[in-house]
N, C-alpha and C positions, 0 to 999 in steps of 0.2 A: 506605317513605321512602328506600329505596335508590337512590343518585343517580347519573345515567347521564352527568352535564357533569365526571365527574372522570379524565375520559382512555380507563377501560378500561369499554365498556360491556356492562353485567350482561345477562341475556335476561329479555326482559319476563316472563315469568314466577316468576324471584324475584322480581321485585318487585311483581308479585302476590301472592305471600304473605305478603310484610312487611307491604303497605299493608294487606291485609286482617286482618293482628293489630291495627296499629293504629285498624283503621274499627270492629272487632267491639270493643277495648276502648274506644274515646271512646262506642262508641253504649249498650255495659254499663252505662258509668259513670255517664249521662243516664238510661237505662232505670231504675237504680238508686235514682234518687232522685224517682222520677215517684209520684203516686197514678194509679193506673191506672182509676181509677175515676170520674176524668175529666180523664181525657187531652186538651191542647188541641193544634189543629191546627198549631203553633206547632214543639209539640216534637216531635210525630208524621213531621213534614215534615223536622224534622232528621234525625230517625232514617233516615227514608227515602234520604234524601241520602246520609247517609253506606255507607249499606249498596250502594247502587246506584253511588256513584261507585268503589267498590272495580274494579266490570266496566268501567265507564265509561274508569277511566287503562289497565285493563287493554287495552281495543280501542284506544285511541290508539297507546299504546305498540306495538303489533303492526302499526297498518296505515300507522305515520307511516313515511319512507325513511329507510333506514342515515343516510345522512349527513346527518341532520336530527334523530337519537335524543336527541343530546347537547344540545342545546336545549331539546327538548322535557321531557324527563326533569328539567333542570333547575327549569323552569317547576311541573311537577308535583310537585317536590320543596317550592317556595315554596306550593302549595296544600295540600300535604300538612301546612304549617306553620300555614295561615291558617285553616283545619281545626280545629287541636286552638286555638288560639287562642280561636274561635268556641264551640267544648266548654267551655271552661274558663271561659266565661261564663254557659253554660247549664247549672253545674253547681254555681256560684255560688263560684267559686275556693275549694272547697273545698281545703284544707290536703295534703293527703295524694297526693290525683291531682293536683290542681298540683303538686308538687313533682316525682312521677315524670313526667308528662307532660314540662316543661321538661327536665327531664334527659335524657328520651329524645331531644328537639328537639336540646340539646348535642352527647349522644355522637353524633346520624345526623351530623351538620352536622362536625362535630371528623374523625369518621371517613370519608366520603367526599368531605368538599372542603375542607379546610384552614380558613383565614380567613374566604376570600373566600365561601364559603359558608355557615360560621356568621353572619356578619354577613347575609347575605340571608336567612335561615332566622327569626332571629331579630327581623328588621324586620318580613315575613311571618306572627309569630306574634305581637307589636307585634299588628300590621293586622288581623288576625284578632281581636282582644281589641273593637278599637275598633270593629270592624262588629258583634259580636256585643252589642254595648250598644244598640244602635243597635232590635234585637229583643227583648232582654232586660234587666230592670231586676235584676240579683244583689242577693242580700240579705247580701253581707260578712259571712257570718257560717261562718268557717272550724272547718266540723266536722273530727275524724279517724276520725271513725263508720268502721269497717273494713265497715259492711253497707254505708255507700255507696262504699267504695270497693274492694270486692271483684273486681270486675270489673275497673277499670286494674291493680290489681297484680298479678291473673292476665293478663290481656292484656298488660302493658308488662315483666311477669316473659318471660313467655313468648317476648316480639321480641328481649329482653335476651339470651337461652339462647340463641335461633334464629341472631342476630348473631352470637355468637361463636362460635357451631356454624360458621356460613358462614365468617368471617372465618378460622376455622382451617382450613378446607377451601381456600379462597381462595389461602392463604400455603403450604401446603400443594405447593399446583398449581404455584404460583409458582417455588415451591424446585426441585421437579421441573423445571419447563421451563428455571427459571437452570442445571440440572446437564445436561439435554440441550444448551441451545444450550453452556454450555462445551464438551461433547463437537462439538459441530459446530464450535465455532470453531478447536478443536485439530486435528479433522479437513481443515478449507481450508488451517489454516496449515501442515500438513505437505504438504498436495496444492499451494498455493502456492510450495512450498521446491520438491517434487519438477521444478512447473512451469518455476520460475526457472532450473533447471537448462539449462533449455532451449532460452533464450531470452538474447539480447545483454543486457549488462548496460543501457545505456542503454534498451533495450524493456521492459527488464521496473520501472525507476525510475520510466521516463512514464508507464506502465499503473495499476503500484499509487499512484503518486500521483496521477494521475486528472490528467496531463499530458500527452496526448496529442496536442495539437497542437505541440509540440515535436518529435516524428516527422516533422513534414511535410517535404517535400523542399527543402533548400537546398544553394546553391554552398558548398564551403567549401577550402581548400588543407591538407592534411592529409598526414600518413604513412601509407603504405601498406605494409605486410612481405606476404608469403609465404613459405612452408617445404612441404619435401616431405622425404620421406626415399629416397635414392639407392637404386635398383633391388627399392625393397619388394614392387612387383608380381612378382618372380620368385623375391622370398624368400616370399612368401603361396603361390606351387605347390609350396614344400619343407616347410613345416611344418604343424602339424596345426592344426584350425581352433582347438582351445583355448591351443593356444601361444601362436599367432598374434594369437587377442582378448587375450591376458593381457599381450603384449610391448605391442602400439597401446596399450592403456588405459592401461598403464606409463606408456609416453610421452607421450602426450595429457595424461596428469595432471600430471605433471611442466613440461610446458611451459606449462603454462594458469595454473598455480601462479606461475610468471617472470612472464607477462604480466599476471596481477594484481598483481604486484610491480611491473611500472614503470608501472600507470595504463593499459594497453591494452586496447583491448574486440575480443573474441573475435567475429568477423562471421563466421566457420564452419568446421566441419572438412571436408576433401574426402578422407574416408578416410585416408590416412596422413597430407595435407596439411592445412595450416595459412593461415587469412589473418585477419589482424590490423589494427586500423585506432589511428593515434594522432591526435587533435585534434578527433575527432567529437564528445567532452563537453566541460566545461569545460575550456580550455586556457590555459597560461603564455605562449603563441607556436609560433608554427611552428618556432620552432631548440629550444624545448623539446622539442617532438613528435618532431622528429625523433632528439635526443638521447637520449630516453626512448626509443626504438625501436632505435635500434644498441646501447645499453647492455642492454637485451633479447636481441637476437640472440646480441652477443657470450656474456651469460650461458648463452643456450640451448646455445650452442657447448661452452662448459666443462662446461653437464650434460652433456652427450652424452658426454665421455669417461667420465664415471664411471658412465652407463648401458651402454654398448661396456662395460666389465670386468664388468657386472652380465651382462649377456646369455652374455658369454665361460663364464660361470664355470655358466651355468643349460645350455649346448652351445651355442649361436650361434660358430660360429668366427667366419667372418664379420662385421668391425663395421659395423655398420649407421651412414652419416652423415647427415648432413643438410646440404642444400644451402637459401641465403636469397635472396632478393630485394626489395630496399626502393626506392624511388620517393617522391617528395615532388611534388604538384601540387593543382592545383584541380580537386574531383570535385563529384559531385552525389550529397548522401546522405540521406537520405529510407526513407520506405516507397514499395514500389512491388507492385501486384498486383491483383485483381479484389476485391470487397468479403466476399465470401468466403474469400479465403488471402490474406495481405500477409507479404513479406515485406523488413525491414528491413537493408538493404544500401547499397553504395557504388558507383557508375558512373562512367564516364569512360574518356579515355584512358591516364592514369595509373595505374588501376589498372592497364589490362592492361598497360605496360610493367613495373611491378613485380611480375606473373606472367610476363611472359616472362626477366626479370632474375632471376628462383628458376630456371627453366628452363635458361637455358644457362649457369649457375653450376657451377662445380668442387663435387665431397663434398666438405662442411667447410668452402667459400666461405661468403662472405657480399659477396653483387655490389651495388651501389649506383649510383643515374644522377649525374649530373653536377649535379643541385640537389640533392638530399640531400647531397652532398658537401661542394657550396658552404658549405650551414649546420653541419656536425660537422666542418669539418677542423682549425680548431684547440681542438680538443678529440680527435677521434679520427687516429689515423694512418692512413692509407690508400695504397695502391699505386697508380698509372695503367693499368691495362688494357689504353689505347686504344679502341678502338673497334668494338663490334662488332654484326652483322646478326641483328634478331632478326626474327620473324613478325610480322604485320602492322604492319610499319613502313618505310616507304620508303625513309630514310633511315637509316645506319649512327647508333650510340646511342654516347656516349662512357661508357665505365663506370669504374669502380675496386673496389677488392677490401679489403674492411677486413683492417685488421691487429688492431689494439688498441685500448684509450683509451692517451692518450700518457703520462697519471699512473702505468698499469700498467708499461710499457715498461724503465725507466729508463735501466741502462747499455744493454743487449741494443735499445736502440733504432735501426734501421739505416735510416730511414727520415726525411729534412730534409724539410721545406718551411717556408717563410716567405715571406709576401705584405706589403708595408707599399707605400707612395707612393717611386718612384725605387726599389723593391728586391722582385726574387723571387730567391727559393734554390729549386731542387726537384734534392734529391740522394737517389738508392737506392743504398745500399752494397752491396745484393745484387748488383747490375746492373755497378756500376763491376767493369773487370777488372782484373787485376795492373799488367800494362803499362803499362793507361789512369793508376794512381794518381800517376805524380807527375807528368802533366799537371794531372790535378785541382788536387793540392795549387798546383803554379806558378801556375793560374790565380787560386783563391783569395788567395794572397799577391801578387798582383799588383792585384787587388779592394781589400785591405786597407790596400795601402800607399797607394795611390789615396785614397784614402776617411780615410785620416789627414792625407795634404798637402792634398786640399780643404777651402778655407775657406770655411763653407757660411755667408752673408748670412743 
């Protein structure tokens, strides 16, 4: 009576041996109370039935398809029910096997299908009662004769032992496979960590979220950085390869560390370089992105000297700098690749002017175009450049050169600018020479006095 509609299903052959304890005791318990000495073709027929239907669920079960078991099984569970029902008529509800019988009907029904299958089990055993009247007239008279019921309490003894033999084999198995799949799930989640490693933070979000169409390609105007470290290729011919991996790794650590710090997603290392994207995830705006990304660099700047002392002090005379490049425009980012490799990156022309802006950057610059500008400058201080020719570009590029954020600066500030309606200032104290300053000042104060006699409507 073991039930195959309760999710996990058993192999037809246990339950061939259950259904056959319970067919060998319903047919004992009938056998048991027969004169055999004239047997009528009534009971005989029962007997037979039940001894044959044992093979009978047996072949069903074997040649019905996988994914039809769970029905089938179920079905054969309600005949397994309408069975003893049918017994229990022909036995004349005798006291004793009724009782184990119904109990047995309970625990199969409680134990492989909850409610919903006590309740059909027990409609079934119902059904069973009322067809077996139908053949039989019981004579109500509830013996506890243990001669006639020798045979269900060893047979319903015996499915009772067998049940909880399997069931603890069952639980058993269970516990084992719960303690292997946790070893497997421990095992992906460290090979998932090691993965993520390796992959952009936004690729690896989409992925495990099972948001992958978020990857697909779109327009978007974003910040774009670049880094590289000043003349590393000729410091990688002077030192040894383990020095050499142990200083990159240094470094690489260290600045990946900043760029998770201001919200940036790492789009790849180019051996000593660096490129960085800001506004590809969720963004505050474009003058956020871009602020988040000079407030980045400048930080990367400040490690780097206390990396320079680190390196001093390990023999690098030589300090190693780093040169930036940042650009602010509309790219296309996306995945792009065959179905076989993809990989998630950023195109346009704006990236490559903020790789040629890292390129012909001073050590220890941090070069920026004329839109990036636009959005940080009252917030960050920046120098004018001018203008200059980089690779594939026709025309000359207006740059500027970060100094600070202007909160940092305070007195040590040598750098004006201010933009309003009827008003710009743009003064560089570096720039102004001796001689030049008390022109400045006269002009100023001639701006001032101006500006105090107008009566402005």
């Amino acid at each position: 009576m073991q039930d195959q509609a309760t999710g996990d299903t058993e192999a037809p052959l246990f339950q061939y041996y259950f259904r056959a304890l319970i067919c060998f005791a319903a047919a004992g318990t009938i056998a048991s109370q027969l004169n055999w000495s004239a047997v009528g073709s009534l009971h005989a027929s029962i007997l037979i039935f039940l001894l044959a239907y044992i093979y009978i669920a047996y072949l069903i079960t074997r040649k019905i398809p996988e994914a039809k078991r769970a029905i089938t099984g179920q079905w054969l569970g309600y005949t397994d029910a309408a069975l003893i029902g049918v017994v229990l008529t022909f036995v004349d509800f005798s006291l004793l096997p009724t009782i184990l019988f119904v109990t047995m009907v309970q625990f199969n029904a409680l134990q492989n299908g909850g409610k919903e299958k006590w309740l059909g089990d027990n409609l079934a055993l119902v059904a069973g009662m009322v067809l077996g009247l139908f053949f039989h007239q019981p004579k109500w008279v509830f013996t506890t004769s243990l001669e006639i019921s020798a045979a269900s309490i060893i047979g319903i003894s015996t499915y009772f032992c067998a049940s909880a033999a399997f069931s603890y084999q069952k639980i058993a198995r269970m516990q084992q496979e719960a303690r292997d799949l946790q070893k497997e799930q421990n095992l992906y989640k460290l090979r998932a960590y090691k993965l993520s490693r390796y992959l952009p933070t936004a690729v690896w979000e989409a992925v495990n979220q099972g948001k992958e169409q978020t990857l697909n390609a779109e327009r978007k105007r974003m910040t774009i950085f670049f880094s590289d470290i000043k003349d590393f290729s000729q410091l990688s011919e002077e030192l040894e390869a383990e020095t050499l991996t142990e200083l990159l790794n240094t470094y690489l650590t260290e600045m990946s560390k900043i760029v998770a710090q201001y919200g940036g997603t790492i789009d790849k290392f180019m051996g000593d370089g660096m490129m960085v994207l800001f506004g590809d995830r969720a963004s505050k705006g474009v003058k956020s992105d871009a602020l988040r990304c000079l407030s980045m660099a400048l930080a990367m700047r400040k490690r780097m000297k206390v990396l320079q002392r680190h390196w001093y002090n390990q023999g690098i005379k030589k300090p190693l700098q780093i040169r930036m490049g940042i650009n602010t425009g509309y790219c296309t980012i996306g995945t792009f690749g065959t179905s076989h490799h993809l990989d998630y990156t950023v195109l346009g022309t704006h990236v490559n002017l903020a790789s040629r802006l890292e390129s012909v950057a001073e050590p220890g610059h941090i070069l920026i175009s004329h839109e990036t500008w636009s959005l940080v400058k009252d917030v960050v201080m920046c120098r004018d450049k001018g203008e200059v020719s980089v690779k594939g570009f026709s025309h000359p590029i207006k740059v500027y050169h970060v100094v600070d954020l202007r909160k940092e600066l305070g007195s040590d500030q040598s750098y004006y600018e201010h933009n309003i309606d009827g008003f710009s200032l743009h003064m560089d104290l570096d720039r102004v020479r001796n001689y030049d300053k008390d022109k400045v000042l006269h002009a100023l104060e001639q701006v001032s006095e101006a500006l105090k006699d107008k009566i402005i409507v």
